[in-house]
C-alpha positions as CSV (number, residue, x, y, z in Angstrom):
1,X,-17.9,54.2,2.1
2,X,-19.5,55.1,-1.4
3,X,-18.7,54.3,-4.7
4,X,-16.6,57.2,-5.3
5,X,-14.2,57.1,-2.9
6,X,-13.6,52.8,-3.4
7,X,-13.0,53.8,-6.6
8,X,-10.9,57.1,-5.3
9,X,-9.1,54.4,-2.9
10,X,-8.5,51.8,-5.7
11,X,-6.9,54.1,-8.1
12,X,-4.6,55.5,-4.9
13,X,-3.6,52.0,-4.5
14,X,-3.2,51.1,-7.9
15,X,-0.9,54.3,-8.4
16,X,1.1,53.1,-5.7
17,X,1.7,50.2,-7.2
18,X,2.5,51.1,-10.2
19,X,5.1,53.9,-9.1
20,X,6.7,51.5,-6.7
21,X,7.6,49.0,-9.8
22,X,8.5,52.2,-11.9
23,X,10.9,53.1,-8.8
24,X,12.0,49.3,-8.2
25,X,12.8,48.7,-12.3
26,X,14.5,52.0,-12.7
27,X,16.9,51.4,-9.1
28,X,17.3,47.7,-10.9
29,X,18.8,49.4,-14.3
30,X,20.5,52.1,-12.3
31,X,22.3,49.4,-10.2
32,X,23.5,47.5,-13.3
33,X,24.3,50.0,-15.4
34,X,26.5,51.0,-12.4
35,X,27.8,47.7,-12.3
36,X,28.7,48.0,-15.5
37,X,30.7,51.2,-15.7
38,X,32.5,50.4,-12.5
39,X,33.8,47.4,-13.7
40,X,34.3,48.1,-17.5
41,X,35.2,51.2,-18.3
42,X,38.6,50.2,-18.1
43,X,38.7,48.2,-20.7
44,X,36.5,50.1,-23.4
45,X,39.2,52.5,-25.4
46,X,39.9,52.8,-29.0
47,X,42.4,49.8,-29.4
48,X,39.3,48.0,-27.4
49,X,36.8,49.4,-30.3
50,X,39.3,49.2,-33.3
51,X,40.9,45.8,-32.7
52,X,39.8,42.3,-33.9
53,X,39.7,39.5,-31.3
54,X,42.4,37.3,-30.7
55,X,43.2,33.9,-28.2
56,X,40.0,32.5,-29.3
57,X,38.1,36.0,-28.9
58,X,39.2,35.6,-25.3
59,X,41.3,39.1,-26.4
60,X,41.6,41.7,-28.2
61,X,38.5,44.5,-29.4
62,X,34.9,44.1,-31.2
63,X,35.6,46.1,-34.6
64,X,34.2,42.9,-36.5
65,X,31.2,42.9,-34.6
66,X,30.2,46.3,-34.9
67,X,30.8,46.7,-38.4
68,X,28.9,43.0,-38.9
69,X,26.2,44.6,-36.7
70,X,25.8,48.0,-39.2
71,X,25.9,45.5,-42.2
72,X,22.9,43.6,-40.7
73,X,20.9,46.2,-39.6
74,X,21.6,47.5,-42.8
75,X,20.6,45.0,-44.6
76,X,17.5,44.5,-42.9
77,X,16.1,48.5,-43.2
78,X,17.1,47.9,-47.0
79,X,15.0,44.9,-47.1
80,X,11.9,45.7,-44.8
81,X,11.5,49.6,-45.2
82,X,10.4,49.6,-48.9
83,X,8.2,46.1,-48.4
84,X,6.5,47.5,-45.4
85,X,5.7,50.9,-46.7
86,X,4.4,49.7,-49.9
87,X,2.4,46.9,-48.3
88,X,0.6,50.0,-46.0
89,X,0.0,52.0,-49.0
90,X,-1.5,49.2,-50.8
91,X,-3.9,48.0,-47.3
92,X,-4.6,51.4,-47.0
93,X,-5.2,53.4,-49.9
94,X,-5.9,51.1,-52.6
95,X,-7.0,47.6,-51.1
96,X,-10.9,47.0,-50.5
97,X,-12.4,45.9,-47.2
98,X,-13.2,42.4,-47.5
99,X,-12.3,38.9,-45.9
100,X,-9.1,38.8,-47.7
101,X,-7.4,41.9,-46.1
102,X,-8.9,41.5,-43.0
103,X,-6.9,38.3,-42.9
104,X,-3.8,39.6,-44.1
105,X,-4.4,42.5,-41.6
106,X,-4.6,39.8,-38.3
107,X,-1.7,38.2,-40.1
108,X,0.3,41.0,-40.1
109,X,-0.7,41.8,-36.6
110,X,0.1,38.2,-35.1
111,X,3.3,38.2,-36.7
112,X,4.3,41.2,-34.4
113,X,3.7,39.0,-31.4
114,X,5.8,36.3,-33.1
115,X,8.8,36.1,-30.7
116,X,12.1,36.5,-31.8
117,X,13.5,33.5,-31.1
118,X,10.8,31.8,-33.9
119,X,11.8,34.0,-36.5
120,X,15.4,33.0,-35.7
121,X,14.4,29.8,-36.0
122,X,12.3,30.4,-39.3
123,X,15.8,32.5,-40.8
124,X,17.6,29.0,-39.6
125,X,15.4,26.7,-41.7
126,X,14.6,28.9,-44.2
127,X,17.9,31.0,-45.9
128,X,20.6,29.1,-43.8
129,X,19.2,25.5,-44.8
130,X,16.9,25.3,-47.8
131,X,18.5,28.1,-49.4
132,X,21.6,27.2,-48.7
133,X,22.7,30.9,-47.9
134,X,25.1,29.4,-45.2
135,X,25.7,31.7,-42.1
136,X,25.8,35.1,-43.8
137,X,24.8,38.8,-43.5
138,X,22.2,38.0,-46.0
139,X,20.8,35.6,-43.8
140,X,19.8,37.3,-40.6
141,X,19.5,40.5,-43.0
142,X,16.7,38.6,-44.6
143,X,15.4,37.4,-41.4
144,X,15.9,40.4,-39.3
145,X,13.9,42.4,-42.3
146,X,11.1,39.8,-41.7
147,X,10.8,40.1,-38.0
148,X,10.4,44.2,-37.9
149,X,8.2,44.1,-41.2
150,X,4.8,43.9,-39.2
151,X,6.1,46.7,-37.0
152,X,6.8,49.1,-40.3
153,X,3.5,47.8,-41.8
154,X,1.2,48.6,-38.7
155,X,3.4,52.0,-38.1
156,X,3.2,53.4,-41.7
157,X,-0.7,52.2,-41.9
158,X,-1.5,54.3,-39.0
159,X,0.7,57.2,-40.2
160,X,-1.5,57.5,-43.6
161,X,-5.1,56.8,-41.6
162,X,-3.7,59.9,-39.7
163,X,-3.2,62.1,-43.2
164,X,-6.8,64.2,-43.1
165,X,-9.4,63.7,-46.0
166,X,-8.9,67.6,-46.9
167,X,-5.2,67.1,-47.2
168,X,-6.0,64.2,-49.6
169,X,-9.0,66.0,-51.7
170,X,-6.4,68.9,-51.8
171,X,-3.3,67.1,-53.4
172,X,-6.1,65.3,-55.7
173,X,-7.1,68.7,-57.1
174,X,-3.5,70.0,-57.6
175,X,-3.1,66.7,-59.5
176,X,-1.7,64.3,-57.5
177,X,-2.6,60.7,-58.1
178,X,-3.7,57.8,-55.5
């Protein structure tokens, strides 16, 4: 057997592997999502979705939590969308290469891989305890903003590399500024 078809046979095998977990995740999801509907669609209707809880939020509907969840995520777009877009315009148009942003650059991209659960824990310590901002929409807006700001940084950054050099040279000659 030659080079070519070992390679030939490891990518057939690596396919099949890959499609079978595909297959295996997707009749996973299917079969819980069925699970699911079976055995709760009686009980999601409008009272369900309008209603507060009651008996200890062993009764009653979810209104509060989906209006505190619009509120929060809210909150956190307000927050994070304006930082993270001016931080990417300022890394990539106007900051010079150096040691400085190349650290604030790996910074920003190892805060993406912070887990969740650490910057619930930071939000915790930070705006519920030293702040003294109590439980509160603020709160996990604040922390929620923190936790997707990497993600808007590293996505607006890569959406203004992508702008061509002619598109810039030509809105600099019709008078446009940095």
């Amino acid at each position: 057997m030659n080079s070519r078809q070992k390679r030939k046979l490891t990518e057939g095998v690596a396919f099949f592997v890959i499609r079978s977990s595909a297959i295996v995740i997707s009749m996973a999801l299917l079969i819980m999502l069925g699970f699911i509907l079976v055995r709760g669609y009686k009980a999601i209707n409008f009272t369900f979705l309008t209603q507060t809880p009651t008996d200890a939020m062993t009764k009653g509907g979810i209104f509060p939590a989906i209006i505190g969840t619009f509120y929060l995520t809210l909150g956190a777009i307000i927050i994070a969308f304006p930082l993270g877009v001016a931080s990417a315009i300022y890394l990539s148009e106007y900051a010079r290469g150096g040691k400085i942003v190349r650290l604030i650059r790996i910074g920003i991209n190892n805060l993406a891989g912070v887990p969740s659960v650490v910057f619930g824990l930071f939000g915790l310590g930070l705006f519920v305890v030293f702040l003294g901002f109590d439980s509160s929409i603020l709160s996990g807006s604040l922390t929620l903003g923190f936790l997707i700001l990497p993600v808007i940084i590293g996505a607006s950054e890569e959406a203004l590399k992508a702008v061509p050099q002619t598109y810039r040279e030509a809105s600099l000659a019709l008078g446009g500024t940095k």
